[in-house]
MIBA-193059 format. One record per residue (C-alpha): residue number from 1; chain; z, x, y. Coordinates in Angstrom, 2 decimals, padded with zeros to 5 digits. Layout:
@k NUM, c A, z Z, x X, y Y .
...
//
This chain:
@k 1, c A, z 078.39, x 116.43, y 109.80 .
@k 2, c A, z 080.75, x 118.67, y 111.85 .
@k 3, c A, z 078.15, x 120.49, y 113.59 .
@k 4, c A, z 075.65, x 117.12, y 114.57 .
@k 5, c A, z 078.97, x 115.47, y 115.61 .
@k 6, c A, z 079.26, x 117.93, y 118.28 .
@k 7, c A, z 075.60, x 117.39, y 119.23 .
@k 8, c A, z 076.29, x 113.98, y 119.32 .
@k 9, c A, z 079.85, x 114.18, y 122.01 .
@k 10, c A, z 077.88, x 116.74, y 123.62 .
@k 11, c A, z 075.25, x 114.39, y 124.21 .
@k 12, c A, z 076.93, x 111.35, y 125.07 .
@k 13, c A, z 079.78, x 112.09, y 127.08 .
@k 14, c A, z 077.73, x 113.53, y 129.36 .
@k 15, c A, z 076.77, x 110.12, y 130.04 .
@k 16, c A, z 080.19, x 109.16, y 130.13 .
@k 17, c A, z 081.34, x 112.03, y 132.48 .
@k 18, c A, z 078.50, x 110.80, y 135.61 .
@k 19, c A, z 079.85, x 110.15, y 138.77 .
@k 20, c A, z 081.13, x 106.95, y 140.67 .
@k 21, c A, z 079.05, x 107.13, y 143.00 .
@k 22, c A, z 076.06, x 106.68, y 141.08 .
@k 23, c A, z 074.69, x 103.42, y 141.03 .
@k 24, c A, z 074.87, x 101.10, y 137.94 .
@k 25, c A, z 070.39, x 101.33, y 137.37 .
@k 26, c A, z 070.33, x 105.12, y 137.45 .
@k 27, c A, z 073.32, x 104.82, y 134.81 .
@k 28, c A, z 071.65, x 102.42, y 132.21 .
@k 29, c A, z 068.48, x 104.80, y 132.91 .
@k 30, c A, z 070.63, x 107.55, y 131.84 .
@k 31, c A, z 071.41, x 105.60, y 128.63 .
@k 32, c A, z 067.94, x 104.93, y 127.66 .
@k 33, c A, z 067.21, x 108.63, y 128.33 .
@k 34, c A, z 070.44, x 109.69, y 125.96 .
@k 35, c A, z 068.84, x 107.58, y 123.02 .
@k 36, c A, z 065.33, x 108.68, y 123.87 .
@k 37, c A, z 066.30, x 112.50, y 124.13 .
@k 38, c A, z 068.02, x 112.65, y 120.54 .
@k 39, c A, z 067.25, x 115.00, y 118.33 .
@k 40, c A, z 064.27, x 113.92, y 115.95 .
@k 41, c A, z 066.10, x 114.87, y 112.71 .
@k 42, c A, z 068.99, x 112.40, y 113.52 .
@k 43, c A, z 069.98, x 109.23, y 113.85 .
@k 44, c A, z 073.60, x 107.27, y 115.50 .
@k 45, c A, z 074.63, x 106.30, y 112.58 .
@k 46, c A, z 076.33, x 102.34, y 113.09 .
@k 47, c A, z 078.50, x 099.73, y 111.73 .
@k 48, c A, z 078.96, x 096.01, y 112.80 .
@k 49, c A, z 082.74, x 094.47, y 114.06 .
@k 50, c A, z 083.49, x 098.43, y 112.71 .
@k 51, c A, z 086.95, x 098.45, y 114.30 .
@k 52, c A, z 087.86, x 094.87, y 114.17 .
@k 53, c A, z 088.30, x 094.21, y 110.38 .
@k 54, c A, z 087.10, x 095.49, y 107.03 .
@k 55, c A, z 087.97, x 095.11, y 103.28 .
@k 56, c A, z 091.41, x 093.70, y 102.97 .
@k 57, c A, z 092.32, x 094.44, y 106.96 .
@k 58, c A, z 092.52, x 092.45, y 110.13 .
@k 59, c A, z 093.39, x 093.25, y 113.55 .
@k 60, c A, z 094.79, x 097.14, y 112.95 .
@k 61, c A, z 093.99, x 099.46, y 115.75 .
@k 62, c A, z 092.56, x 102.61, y 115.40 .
@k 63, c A, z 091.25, x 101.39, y 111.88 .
@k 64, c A, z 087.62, x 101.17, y 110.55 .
@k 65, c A, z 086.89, x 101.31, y 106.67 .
@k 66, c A, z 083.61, x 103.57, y 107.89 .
@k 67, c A, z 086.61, x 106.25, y 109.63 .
@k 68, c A, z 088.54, x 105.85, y 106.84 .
@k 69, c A, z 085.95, x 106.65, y 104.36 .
@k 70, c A, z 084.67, x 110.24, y 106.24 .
@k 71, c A, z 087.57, x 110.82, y 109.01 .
@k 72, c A, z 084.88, x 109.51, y 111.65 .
@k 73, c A, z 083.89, x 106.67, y 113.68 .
@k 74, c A, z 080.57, x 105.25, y 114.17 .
@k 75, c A, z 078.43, x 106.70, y 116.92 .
@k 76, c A, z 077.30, x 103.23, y 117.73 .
@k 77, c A, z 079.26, x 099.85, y 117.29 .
@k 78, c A, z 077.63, x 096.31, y 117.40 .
@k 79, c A, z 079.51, x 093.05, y 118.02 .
@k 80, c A, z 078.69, x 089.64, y 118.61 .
@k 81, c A, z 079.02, x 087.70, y 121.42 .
@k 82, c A, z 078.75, x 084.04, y 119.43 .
@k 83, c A, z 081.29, x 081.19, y 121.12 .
@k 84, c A, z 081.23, x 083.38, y 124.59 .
@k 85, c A, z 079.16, x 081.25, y 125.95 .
@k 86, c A, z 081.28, x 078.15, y 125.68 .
@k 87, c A, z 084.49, x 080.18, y 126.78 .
@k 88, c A, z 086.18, x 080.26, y 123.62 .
@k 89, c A, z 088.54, x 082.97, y 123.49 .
@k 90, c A, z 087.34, x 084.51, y 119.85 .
@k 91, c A, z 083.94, x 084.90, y 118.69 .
@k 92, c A, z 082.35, x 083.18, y 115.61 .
@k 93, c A, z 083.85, x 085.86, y 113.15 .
@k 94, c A, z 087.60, x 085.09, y 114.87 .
@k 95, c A, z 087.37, x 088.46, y 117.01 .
@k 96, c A, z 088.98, x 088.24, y 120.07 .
@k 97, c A, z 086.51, x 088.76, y 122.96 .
@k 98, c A, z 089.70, x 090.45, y 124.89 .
@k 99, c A, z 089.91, x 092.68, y 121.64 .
@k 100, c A, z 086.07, x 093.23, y 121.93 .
@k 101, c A, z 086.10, x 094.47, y 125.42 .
@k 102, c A, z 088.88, x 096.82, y 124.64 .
@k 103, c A, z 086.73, x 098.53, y 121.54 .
@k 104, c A, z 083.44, x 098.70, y 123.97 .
@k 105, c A, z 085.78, x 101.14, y 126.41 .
@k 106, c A, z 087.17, x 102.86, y 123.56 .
@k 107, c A, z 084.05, x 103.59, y 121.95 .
@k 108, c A, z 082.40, x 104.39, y 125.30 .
@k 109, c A, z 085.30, x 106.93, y 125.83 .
@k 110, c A, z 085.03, x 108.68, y 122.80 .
@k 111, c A, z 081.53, x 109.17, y 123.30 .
@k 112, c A, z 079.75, x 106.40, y 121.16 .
@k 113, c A, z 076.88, x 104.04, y 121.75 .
@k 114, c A, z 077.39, x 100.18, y 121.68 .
@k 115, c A, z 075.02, x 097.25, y 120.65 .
@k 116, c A, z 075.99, x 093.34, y 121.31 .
@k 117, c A, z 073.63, x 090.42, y 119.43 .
@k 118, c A, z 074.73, x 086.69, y 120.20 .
@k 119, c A, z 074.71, x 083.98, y 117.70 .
@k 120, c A, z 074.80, x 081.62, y 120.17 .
@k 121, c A, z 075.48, x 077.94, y 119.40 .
@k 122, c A, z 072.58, x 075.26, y 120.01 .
@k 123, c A, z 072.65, x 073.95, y 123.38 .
@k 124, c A, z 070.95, x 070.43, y 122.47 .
@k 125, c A, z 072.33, x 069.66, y 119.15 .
@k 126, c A, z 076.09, x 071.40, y 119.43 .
@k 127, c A, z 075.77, x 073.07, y 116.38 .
@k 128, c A, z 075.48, x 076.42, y 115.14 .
@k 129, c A, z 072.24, x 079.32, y 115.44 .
@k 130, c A, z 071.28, x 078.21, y 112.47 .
@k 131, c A, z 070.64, x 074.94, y 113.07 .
@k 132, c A, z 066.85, x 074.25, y 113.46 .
@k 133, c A, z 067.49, x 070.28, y 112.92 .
@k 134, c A, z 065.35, x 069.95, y 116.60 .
@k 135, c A, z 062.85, x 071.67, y 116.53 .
@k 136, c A, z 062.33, x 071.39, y 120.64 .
@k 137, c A, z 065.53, x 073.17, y 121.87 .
@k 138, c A, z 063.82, x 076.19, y 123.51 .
@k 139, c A, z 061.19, x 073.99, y 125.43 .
@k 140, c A, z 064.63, x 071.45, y 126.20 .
@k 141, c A, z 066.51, x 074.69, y 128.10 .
@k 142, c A, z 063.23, x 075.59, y 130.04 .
@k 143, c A, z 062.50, x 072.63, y 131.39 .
@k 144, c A, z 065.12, x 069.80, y 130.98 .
@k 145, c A, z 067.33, x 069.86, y 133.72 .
@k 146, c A, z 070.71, x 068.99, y 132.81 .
@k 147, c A, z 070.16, x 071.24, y 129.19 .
@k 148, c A, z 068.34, x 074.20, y 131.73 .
@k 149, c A, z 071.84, x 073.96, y 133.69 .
@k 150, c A, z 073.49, x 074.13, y 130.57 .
@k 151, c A, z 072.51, x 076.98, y 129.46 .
@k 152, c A, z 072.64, x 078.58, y 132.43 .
@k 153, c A, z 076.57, x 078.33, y 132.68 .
@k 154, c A, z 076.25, x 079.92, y 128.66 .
@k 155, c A, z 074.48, x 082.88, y 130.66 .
@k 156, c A, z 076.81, x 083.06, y 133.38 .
@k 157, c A, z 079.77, x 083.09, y 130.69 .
@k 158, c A, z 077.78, x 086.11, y 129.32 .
@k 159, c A, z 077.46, x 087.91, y 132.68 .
@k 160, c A, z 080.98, x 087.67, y 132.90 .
@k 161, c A, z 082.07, x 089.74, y 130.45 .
@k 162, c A, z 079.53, x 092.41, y 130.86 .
@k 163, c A, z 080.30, x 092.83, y 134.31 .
@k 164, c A, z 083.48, x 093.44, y 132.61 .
@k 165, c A, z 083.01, x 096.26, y 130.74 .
@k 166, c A, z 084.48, x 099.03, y 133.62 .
@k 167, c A, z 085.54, x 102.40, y 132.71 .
@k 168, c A, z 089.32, x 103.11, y 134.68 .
@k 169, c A, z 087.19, x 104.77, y 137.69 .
@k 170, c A, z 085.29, x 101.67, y 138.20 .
@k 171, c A, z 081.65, x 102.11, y 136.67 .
@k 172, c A, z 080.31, x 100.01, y 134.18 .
@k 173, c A, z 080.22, x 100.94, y 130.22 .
@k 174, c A, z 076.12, x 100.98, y 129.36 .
@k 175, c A, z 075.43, x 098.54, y 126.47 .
@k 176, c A, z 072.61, x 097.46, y 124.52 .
@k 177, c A, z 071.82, x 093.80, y 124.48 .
@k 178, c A, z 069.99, x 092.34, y 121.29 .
@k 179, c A, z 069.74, x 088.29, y 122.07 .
@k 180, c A, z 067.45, x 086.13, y 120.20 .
@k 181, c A, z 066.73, x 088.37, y 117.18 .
@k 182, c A, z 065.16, x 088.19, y 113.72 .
@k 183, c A, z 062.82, x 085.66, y 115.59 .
@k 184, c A, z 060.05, x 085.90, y 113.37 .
@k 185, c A, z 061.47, x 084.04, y 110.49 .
@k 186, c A, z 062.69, x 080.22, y 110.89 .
@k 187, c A, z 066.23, x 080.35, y 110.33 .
@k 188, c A, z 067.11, x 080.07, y 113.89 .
@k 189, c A, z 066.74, x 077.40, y 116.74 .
@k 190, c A, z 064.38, x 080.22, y 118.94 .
@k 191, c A, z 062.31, x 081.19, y 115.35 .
@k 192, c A, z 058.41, x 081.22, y 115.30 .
@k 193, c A, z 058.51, x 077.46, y 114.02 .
@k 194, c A, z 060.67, x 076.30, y 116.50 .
@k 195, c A, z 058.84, x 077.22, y 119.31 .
@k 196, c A, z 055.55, x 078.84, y 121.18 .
@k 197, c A, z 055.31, x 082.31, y 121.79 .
@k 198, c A, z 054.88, x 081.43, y 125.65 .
@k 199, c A, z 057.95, x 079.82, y 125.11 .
@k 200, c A, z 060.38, x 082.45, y 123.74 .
@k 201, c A, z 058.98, x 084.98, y 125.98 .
@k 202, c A, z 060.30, x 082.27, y 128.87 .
@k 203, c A, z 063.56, x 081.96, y 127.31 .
@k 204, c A, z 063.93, x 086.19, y 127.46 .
@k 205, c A, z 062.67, x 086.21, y 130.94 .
@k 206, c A, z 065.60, x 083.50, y 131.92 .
@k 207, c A, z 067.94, x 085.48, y 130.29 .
@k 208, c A, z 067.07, x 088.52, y 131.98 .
@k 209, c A, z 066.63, x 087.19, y 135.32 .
@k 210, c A, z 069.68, x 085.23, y 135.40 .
@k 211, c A, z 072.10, x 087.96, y 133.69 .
@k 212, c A, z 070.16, x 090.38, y 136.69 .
@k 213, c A, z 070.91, x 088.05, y 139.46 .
@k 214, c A, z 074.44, x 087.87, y 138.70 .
@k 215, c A, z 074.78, x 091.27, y 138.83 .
@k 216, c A, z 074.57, x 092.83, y 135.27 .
@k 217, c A, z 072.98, x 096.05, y 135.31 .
@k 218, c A, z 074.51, x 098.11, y 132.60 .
@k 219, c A, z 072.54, x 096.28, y 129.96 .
@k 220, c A, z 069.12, x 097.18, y 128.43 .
@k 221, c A, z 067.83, x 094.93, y 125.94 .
@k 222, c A, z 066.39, x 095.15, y 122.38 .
@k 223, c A, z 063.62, x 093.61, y 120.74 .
@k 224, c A, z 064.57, x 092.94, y 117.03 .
@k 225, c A, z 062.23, x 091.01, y 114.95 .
@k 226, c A, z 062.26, x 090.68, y 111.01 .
@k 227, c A, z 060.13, x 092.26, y 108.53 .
@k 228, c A, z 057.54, x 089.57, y 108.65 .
@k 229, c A, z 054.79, x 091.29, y 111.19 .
@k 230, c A, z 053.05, x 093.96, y 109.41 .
@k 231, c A, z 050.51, x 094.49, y 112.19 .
@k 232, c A, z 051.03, x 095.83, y 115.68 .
@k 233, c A, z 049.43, x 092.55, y 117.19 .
@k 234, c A, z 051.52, x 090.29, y 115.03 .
@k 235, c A, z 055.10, x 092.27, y 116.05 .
@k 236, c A, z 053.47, x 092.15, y 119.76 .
@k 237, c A, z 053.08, x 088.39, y 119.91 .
@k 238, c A, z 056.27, x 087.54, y 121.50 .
@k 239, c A, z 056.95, x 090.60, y 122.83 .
@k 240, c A, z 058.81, x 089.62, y 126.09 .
@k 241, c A, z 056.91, x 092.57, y 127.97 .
@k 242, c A, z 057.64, x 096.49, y 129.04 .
@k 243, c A, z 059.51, x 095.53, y 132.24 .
@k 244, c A, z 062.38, x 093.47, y 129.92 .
@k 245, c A, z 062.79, x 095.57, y 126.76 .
@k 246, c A, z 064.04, x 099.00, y 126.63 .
@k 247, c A, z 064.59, x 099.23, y 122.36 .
@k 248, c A, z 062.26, x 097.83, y 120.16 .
@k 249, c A, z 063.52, x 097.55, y 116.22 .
@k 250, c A, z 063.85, x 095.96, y 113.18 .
@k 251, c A, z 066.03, x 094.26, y 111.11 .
@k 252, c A, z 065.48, x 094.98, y 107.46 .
@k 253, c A, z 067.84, x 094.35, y 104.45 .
@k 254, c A, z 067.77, x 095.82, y 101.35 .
@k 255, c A, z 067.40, x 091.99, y 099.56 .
@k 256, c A, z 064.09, x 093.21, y 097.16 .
@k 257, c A, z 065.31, x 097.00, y 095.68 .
@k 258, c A, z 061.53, x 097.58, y 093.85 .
@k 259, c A, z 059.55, x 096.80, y 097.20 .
@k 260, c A, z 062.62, x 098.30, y 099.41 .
@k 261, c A, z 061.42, x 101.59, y 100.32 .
@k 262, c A, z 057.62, x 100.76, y 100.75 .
@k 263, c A, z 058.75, x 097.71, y 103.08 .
@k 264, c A, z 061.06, x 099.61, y 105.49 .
@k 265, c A, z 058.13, x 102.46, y 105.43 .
@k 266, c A, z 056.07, x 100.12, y 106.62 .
@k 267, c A, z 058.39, x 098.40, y 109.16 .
@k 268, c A, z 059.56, x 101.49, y 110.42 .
@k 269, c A, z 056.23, x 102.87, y 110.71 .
@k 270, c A, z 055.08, x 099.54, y 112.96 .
@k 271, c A, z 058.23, x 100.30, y 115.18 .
@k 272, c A, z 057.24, x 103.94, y 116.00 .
@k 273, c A, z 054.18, x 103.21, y 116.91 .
@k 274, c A, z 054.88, x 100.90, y 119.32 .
@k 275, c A, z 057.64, x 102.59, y 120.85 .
@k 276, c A, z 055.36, x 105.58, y 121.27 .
@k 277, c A, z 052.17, x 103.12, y 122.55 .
@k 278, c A, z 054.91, x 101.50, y 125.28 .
@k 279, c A, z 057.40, x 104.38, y 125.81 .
@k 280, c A, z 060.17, x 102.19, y 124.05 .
@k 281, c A, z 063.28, x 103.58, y 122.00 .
@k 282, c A, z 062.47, x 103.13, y 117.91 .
@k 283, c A, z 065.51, x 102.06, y 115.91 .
@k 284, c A, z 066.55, x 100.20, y 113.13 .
@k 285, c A, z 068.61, x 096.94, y 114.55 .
@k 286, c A, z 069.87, x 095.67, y 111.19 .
@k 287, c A, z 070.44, x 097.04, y 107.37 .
@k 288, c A, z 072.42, x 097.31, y 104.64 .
@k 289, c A, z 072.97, x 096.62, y 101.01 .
@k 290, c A, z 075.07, x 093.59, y 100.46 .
@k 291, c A, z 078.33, x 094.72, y 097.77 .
@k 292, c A, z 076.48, x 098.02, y 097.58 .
@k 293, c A, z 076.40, x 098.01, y 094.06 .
@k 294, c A, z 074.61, x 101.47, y 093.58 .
@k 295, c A, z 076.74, x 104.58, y 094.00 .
@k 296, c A, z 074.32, x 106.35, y 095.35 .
@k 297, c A, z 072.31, x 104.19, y 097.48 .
@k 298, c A, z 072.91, x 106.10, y 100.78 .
@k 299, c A, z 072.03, x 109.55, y 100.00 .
@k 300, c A, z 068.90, x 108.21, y 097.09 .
@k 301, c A, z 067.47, x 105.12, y 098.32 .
@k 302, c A, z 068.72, x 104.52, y 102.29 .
@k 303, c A, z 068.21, x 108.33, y 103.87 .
@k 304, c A, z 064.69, x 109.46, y 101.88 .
@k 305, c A, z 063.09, x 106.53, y 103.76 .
@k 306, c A, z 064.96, x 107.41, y 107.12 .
@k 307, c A, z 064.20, x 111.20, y 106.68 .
@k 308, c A, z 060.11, x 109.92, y 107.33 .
@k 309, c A, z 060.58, x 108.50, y 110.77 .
@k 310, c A, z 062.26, x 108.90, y 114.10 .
@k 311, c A, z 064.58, x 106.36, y 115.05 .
@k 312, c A, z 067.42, x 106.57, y 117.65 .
@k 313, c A, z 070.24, x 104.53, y 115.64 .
@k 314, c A, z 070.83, x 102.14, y 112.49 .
@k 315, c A, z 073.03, x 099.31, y 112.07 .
@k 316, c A, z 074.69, x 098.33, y 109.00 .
@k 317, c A, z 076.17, x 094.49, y 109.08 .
@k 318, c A, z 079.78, x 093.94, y 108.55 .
@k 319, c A, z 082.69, x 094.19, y 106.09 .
@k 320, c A, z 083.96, x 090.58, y 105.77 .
@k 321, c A, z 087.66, x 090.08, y 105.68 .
@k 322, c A, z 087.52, x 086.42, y 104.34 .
@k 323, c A, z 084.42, x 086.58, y 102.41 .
@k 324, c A, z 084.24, x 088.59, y 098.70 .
@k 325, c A, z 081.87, x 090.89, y 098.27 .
@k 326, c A, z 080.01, x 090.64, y 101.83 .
@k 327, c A, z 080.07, x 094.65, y 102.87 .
@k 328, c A, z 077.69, x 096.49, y 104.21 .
@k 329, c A, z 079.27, x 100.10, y 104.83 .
@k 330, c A, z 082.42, x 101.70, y 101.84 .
@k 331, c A, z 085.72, x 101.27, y 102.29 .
@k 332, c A, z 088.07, x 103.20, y 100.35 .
@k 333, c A, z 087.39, x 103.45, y 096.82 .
@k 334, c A, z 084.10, x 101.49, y 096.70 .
@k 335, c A, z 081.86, x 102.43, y 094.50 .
@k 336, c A, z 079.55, x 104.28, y 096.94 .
@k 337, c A, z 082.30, x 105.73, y 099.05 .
@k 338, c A, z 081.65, x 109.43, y 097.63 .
@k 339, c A, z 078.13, x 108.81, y 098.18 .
@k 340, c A, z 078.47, x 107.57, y 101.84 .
@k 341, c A, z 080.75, x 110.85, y 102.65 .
@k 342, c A, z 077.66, x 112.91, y 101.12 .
@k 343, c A, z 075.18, x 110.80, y 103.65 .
@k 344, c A, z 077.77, x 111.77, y 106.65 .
@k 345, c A, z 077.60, x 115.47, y 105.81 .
@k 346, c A, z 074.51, x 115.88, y 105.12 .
@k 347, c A, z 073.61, x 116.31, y 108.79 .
@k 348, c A, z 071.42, x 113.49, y 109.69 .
@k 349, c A, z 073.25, x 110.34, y 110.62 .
@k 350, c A, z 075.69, x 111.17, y 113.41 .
@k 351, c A, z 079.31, x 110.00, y 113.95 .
@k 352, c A, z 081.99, x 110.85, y 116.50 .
@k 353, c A, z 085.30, x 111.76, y 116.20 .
//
């Protein structure tokens, strides 16, 4: 692990380093480059709400179960942006959004990568992402007025903060930006039942355009569907198009162990090939084992299948505070923690110190 977490500073705070002067497009360019130009053999290895709470822990600073488990942090770090858009001042998971932007400058200091999703609520009905009680709420934001103006402030609130995101010479901290995910199941108010492809494509192209005109432009976006397309045309069909995405990935959990490795083969497999067809970063936008309940799951049923494919970075979900048994990464004295420090030496997943 020592020597790839070298590569890995090297790497990224050369990004970091770049000049004031040079505008924000060339920067996020720069970004997409860093995670394109990794070596093959490795992977950022990262953890969701890493720094914000983990197994029996809330709020500490300069805390994450991951860093206490193998003396590192994770090269990349995903949050959520859920209850920015109505300007709450804490996410859906209670994280402080003022919190948040503090971790994206740390980790962008120290060299790391981050990712942000939103599990935004529904515009038409008030409640949650999950809530697919309407089953018109994308084709309501395109083209009803008052909802379209709506959700345009929601954007706006969104804009906000990732204008933001300045390092203390001025220029913007590069993130990746993973809205309306896992679309290819029906379990939220943009899924494939909810709406027409022609219609979620739409609802990416508003997002983009309206986050562009109000000036974000250290943001590339990623493309995260579910396991459910097993054919290149299928994962294509709501593909929001070259000029929008920059990542394209997949979120796959580790809910059926005797079909596990064969179905993130597969998925992974699907995701290389079209990042190679459309000169797209590969990566893997969502995993994990929920309680972990095999001591060696990293190192004997997570890395063989990574080992077979190229991916820039991996995301594992969170470790709950308030909920039992809903981790995704050790914590001290879990029962795959001397596993998981095996996984981080071992030379392929890369951390930063």
């Amino acid at each position: 692990m020592k020597k790839l977490t070298l590569i890995a500073l090297v790497t990224m705070v050369f990004f970091s380093c770049q000049s004031t002067k040079q505008n924000s497009e060339v920067a996020v360019q720069t970004l997409f480059e860093r995670l394109q130009n990794l070596p093959d053999s490795c992977f950022l290895f990262g953890h969701h709400d890493s720094p914000m709470y983990g197994i029996g822990w809330f709020g500490d600073e300069d805390r994450s179960d991951v860093k206490s488990v193998c003396g590192s942090w994770p090269a990349m770090m995903s949050f959520d942006l859920g209850g920015l858009e109505l300007g709450n001042d804490r996410n859906l998971d209670s994280v402080s959004f003022q919190r948040m932007h503090d971790e994206i400058v740390k980790q962008d200091a120290r060299g790391g990568v981050v990712t942000l999703s939103w599990h935004l609520r529904n515009p038409k009905t008030g409640g949650d992402s999950w809530d697919v009680s309407d089953t018109t709420v994308v084709r309501s934001v395109l083209n009803d007025s008052l909802l379209h103006d709506k959700f345009l402030g929601w954007l706006d609130n969104v804009a906000q903060f990732l204008n933001s995101l300045t390092r203390a010479d001025g220029s913007k901290v590069e993130v990746i930006f993973r809205p309306w995910h896992e679309h290819t199941g029906s379990w939220f108010w943009w899924g494939q039942k909810l709406c027409t492809a022609e219609e979620y494509k739409a609802l990416w192209k508003l997002t983009a355009d309206r986050l562009k005109e109000k000036g974000v432009s250290n943001a590339i976006y990623a493309y995260s569907p579910g396991t459910e397309p097993k054919t290149q045309e299928a994962y294509l069909e709501r593909y929001p198009g070259d000029d929008i995405i920059s990542v394209v990935g997949v979120d796959c959990y580790y809910s059926d162990p005797a079909n596990f490795f064969t179905k993130m083969d597969n998925a992974l497999t699907l995701v290389e090939t079209v990042a190679k067809q459309h000169g797209k970063v590969a990566a893997l936008t969502e995993t994990g084992f929920e309680g972990i309940k095999e001591a060696d799951w990293w190192t004997q049923t997570l890395l063989p299948v990574l080992k077979r494919h190229h991916i820039a970075y991996m995301v594992v979900w969170r470790n709950a505070f308030n909920k039992a048994n809903h981790f995704f990464a050790p914590y001290p004295g879990s029962l795959s923690a001397d596993n998981f420090k095996a996984f981080a030496e071992e030379g392929s997943a890369m951390f930063v110190k």
